[in-house]
C-alpha positions as CSV (number, residue, x, y, z in Angstrom):
1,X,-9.6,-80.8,40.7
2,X,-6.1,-79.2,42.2
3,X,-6.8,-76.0,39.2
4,X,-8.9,-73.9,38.5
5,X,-9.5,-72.4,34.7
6,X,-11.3,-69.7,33.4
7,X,-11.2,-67.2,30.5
8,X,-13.8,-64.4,31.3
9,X,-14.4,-61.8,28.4
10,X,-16.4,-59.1,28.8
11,X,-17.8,-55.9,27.3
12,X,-18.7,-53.3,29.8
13,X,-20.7,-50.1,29.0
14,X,-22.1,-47.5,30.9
15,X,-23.1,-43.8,31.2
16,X,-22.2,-40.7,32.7
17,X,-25.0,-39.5,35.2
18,X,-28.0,-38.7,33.2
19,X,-25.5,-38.8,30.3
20,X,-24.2,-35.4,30.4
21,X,-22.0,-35.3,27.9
22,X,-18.8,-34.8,30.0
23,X,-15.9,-36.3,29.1
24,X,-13.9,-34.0,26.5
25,X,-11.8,-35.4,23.5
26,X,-9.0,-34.3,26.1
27,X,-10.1,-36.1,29.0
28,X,-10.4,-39.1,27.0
29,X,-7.2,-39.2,26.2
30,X,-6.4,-39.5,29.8
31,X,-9.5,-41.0,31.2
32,X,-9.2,-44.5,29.1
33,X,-5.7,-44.9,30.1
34,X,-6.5,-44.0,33.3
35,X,-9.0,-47.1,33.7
36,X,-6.7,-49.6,32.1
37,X,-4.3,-48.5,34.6
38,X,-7.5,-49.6,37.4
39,X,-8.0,-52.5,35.7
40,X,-4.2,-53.7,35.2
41,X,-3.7,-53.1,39.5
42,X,-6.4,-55.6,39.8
43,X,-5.3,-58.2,37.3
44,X,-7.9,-57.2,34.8
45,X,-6.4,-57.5,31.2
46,X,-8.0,-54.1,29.5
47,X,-8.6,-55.0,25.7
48,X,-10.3,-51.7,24.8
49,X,-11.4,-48.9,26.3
50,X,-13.3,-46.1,24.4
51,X,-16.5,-44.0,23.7
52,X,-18.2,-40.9,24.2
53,X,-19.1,-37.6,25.7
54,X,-21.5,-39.8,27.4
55,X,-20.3,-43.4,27.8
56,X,-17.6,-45.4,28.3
57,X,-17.0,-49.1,26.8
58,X,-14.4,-51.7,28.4
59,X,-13.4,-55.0,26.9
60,X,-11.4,-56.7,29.5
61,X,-10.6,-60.2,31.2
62,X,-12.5,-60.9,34.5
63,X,-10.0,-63.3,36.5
64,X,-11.5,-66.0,38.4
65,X,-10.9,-64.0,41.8
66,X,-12.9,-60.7,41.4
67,X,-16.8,-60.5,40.7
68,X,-18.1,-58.7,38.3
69,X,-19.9,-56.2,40.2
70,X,-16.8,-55.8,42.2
71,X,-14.9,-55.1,38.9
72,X,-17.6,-52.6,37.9
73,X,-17.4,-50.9,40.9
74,X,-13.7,-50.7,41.1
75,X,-13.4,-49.2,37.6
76,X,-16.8,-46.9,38.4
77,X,-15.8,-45.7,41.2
78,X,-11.5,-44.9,41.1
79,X,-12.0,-43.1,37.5
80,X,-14.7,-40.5,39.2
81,X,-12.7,-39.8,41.9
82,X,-9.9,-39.5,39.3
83,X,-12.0,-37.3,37.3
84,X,-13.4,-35.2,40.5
85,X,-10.2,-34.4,40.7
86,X,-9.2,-33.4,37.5
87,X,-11.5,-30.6,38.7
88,X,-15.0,-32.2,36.9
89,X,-18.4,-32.5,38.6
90,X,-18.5,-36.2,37.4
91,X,-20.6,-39.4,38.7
92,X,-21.4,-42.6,36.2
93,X,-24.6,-43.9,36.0
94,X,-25.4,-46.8,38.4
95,X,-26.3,-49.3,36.6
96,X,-24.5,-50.7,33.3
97,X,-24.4,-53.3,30.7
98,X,-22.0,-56.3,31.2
99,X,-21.7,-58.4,28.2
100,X,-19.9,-61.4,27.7
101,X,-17.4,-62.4,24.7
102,X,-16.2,-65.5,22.9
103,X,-12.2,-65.1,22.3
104,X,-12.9,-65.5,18.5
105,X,-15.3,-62.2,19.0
106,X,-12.5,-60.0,21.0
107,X,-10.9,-58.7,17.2
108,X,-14.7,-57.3,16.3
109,X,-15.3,-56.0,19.6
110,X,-12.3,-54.4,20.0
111,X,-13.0,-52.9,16.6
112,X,-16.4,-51.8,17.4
113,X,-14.7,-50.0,20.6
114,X,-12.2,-48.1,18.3
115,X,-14.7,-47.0,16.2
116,X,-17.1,-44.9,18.6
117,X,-16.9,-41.8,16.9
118,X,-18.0,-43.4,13.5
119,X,-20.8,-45.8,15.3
120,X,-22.5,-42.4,17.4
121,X,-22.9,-40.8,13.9
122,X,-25.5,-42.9,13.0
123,X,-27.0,-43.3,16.7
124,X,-27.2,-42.3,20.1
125,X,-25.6,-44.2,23.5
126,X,-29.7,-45.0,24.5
127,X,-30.2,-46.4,20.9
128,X,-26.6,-48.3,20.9
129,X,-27.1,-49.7,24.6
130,X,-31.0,-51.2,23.4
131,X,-29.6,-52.6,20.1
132,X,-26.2,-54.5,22.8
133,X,-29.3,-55.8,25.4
134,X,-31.1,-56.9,22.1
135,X,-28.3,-58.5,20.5
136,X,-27.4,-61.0,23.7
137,X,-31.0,-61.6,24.5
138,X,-30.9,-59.7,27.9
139,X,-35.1,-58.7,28.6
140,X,-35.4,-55.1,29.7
141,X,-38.5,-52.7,30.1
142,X,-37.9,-50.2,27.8
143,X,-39.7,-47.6,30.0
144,X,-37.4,-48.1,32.8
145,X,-33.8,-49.3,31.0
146,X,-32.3,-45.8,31.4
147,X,-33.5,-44.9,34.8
């Protein structure tokens, strides 16, 4: 075959070191756009990007020529620098949760990622993040999930 095809969806999430809840409302507001701006300069189509004091979630495209963990650690590690210096003792977590979507699912994921605010009212990132592993089917040891 002379082409190659593929249409990679997928939800990231992850955590601030030992979720300290970090990143302001105003930081936000510059930190999101800051990571769509990682992902666009490496052909990453950003969907969404939102969340918490405490976490960050990402729908975007994966193209065919970047790995996942490559795309994780571009995003991970350009925004902390970015937010190092903003002046903010910062660091993610090192692990995180990569989910993938169907493109009939990007509307409702997108959704859940605007909606942060109202889903964390009701629950907190370590409850959200076991009810996302759950949901796909991923096995994790409850004891050991967050570190």
């Amino acid at each position: 075959m002379s082409h190659s095809y593929a249409q990679n969806h997928i939800h990231l999430v992850f955590s601030t070191k030992g979720r300290r809840k970090i990143i302001s409302k105003t930081f936000q507001q510059r930190l999101w756009p800051y990571m769509a701006a990682i992902c666009k300069n490496h052909k990453m189509l950003a969907f969404a990007i939102g969340g918490m004091e405490d976490h960050v979630h990402i729908l975007f495209r994966l193209p065919p020529t970047i790995t996942l963990v490559k795309a994780v650690a571009l995003i991970k590690s350009n925004s902390s620098k970015w937010m190092r210096g903003q002046g903010v003792k910062f660091a993610w977590q090192e692990g995180y949760g990569a989910f993938s979507v169907s493109s009939s699912n990007i509307p409702i994921v997108i959704k859940y990622i605007d909606t942060q605010e109202f889903h964390h009212r009701k629950a907190t990132f370590e409850q959200e993040f076991l009810v996302l592993l759950k949901k796909h089917g991923i096995a994790f040891d409850a004891e050991h999930v967050f570190g």
